[in-house]
N, C-alpha and C positions, 0 to 999 in steps of 0.2 A: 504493500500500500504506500510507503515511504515514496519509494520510489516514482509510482503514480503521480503520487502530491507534486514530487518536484518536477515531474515532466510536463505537467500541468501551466507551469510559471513560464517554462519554454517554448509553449506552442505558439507555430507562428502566428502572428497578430495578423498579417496579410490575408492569411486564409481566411480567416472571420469577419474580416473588414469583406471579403469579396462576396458573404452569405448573410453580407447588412441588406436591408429593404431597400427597395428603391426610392428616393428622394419621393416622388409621389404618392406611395403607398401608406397607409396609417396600420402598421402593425400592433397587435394586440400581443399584450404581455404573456409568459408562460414559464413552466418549469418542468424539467424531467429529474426525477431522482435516482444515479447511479448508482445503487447501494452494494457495494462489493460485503461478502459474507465469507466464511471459512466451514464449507461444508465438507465429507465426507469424502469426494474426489478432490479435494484443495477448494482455493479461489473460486470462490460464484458469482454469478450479479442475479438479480431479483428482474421477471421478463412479467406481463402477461400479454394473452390474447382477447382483444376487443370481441366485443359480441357480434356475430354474424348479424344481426336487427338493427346496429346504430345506424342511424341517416350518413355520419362519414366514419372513414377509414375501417368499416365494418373488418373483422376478423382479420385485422393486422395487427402483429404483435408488435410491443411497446417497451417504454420503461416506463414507471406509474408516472404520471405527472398531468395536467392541464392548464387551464386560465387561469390567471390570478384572480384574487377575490378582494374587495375592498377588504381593511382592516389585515391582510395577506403581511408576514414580514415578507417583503419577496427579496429574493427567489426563495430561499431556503425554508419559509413558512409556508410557501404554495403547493413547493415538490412534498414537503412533507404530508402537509396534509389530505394533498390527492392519494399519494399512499396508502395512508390510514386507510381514508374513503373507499380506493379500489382494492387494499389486501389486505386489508386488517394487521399491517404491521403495527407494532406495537414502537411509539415514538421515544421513548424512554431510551430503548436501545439501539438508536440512530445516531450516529457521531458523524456532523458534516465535517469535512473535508479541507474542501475547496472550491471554488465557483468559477465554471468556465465559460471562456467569452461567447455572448446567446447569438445563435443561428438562425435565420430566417429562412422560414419552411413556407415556399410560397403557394403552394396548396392551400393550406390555412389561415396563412397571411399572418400566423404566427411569430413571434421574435422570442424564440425558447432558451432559456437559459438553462444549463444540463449543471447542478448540483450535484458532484461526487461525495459519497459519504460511505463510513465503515458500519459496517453493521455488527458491531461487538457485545451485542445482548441479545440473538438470533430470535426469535419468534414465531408464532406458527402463521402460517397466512394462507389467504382462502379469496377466492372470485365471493370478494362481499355481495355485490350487487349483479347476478346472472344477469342481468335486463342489460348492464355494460359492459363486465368481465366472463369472456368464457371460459378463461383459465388464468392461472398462475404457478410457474415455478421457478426455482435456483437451479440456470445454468450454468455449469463449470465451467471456469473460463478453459481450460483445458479441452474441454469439449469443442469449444466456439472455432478454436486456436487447430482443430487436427486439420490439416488440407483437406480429406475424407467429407467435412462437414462445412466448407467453402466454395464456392466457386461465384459469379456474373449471373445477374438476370436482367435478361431484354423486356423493358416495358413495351408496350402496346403500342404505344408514341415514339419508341425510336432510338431513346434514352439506356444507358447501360449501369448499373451500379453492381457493387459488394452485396453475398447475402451467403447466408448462413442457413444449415441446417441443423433445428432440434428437435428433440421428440415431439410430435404434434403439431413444431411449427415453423413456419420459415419464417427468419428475420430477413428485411430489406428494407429497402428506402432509408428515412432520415436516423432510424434505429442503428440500421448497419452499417453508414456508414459510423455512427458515433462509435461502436464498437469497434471499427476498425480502429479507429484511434485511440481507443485504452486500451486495446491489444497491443497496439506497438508504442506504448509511452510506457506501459505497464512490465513490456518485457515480453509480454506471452508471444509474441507474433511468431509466426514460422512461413519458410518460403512455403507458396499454394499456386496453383494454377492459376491464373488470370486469362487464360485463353478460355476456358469453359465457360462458354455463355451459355444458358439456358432460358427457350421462355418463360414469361413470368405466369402466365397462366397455366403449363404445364407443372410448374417446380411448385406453386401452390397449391394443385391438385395432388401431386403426391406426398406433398406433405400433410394433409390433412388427416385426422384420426377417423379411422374406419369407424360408422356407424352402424 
C-alpha cells in the first residue's frame, strides 16, 4: 500500500489535465472508493456489478462510488458513503489514503475523483440495494494482474480500451482503465497481451453468470 500512496504523488498531472471537461461543459461532482483489502489470495480491491434495470450503465461493474450530496465532505465523505449505501461496508474500518486527481467521464458528464483507501478492519459486504447492486466482491489484485485475465475490448463505436476478466464479471471502461493504473503504480502489473482485442458484446456475454 506504501508504495501505492507514493506512486500516487507521481502520477503525471498531464494525463488528468487531458481527462478535465471541456471549457463548455458543467460537470457534476463525484467519487469512487478504491479500497484495497488483504484477503486470503493477498491484495484485493472491493468491485461491484450494477443492476441489469438501472436507466444507465446497467450491469457494469464498478468501484462503489457516485454524486456528491450536499452537506458531502467531498471527495472522501461521498466515496464513502456511496459505499456504505451500495455494500454495506462498515466505515469505521476504512482508512483513506490518498486523493487522486478527478477524471472526467464524459458519458456522464461526471468529474470523479477516485479516493484510495486501506481497508484495515475488513467487513462483510453485500449488494444492499438489488434494485442497484447485482453483486459484490474482493478481487485479488493478483487475479486482475494474470495476463490469462487481461486483454482489449472493441466498443461498438470504434473505440478500444483495457478490461479485465473476473468471476461473473468483466471490468472495462472508466473502471479499467483506473485499474490499470494501480496495477502498475502498485507494483502488480505484469507484461499481457495488448494485441487481443475482443468485442465488447461478445466478452460480456461470456462473462456473464449462467442462469
Amino acid at each position: 500500500m506504501g508504495k501505492l500512496v507514493e506512486a500516487t504523488r507521481d502520477l503525471d498531472p498531464d494525463l488528468f489535465r487531458r481527462l478535465s471537461p471541456p471549457d463548455h461543459v458543467i460537470a457534476r461532482d463525484a467519487a469512487v472508493l478504491i479500497l484495497l483489502g488483504e484477503g486470503p489470495g493477498g491484495p484485493d480491491v472491493l468491485l461491484l456489478r450494477r443492476s441489469d434495470d438501472l436507466g444507465s450503465h446497467a450491469g457494469q461493474v464498478a468501484f462503489p462510488g457516485g454524486k456528491a450530496d450536499e452537506g458531502d465532505d467531498f471527495p472522501i465523505g461521498t466515496a464513502i458513503r456511496e459505499a456504505v449505501e451500495e455494500t454495506g461496508v462498515l466505515p469505521e474500518g476504512v482508512l483513506p489514503v490518498a486523493v487522486m486527481p478527478a477524471l472526467y467521464v464524459p458519458v456522464s458528464k461526471f468529474l470523479v475523483t477516485p479516493v484510495l483507501a486501506h481497508w484495515q478492519q475488513p467487513s462483510p459486504v453485500c449488494a444492499v440495494d438489488p434494485a442497484e447492486t447485482a453483486a459484490v466482491a474482493r478481487i485479488p489484485m493478483d487475479h486482475l494482474a494474470d495476463p490469462a485475465n487481461r486483454f482489449m475490448v472493441r466498443h461498438p463505436l470504434g473505440f478500444t480500451g483495457p478490461a479485465f476478466s473476473a468471476p461473473g464479471m468483466l471490468v472495462w471502461g472508466f473502471t479499467a482503465a483506473l485499474l490499470t493504473v494501480v496495477l502498475a503504480a502498485g507494483g502488480w502489473d505484469r507484461p499481457w497481451d495488448q494485441s487481443d482485442v475482443r468485442e465488447l458484446d461478445v466478452a460480456w456475454r461470456s462473462s456473464r453468470p449462467e442462469v
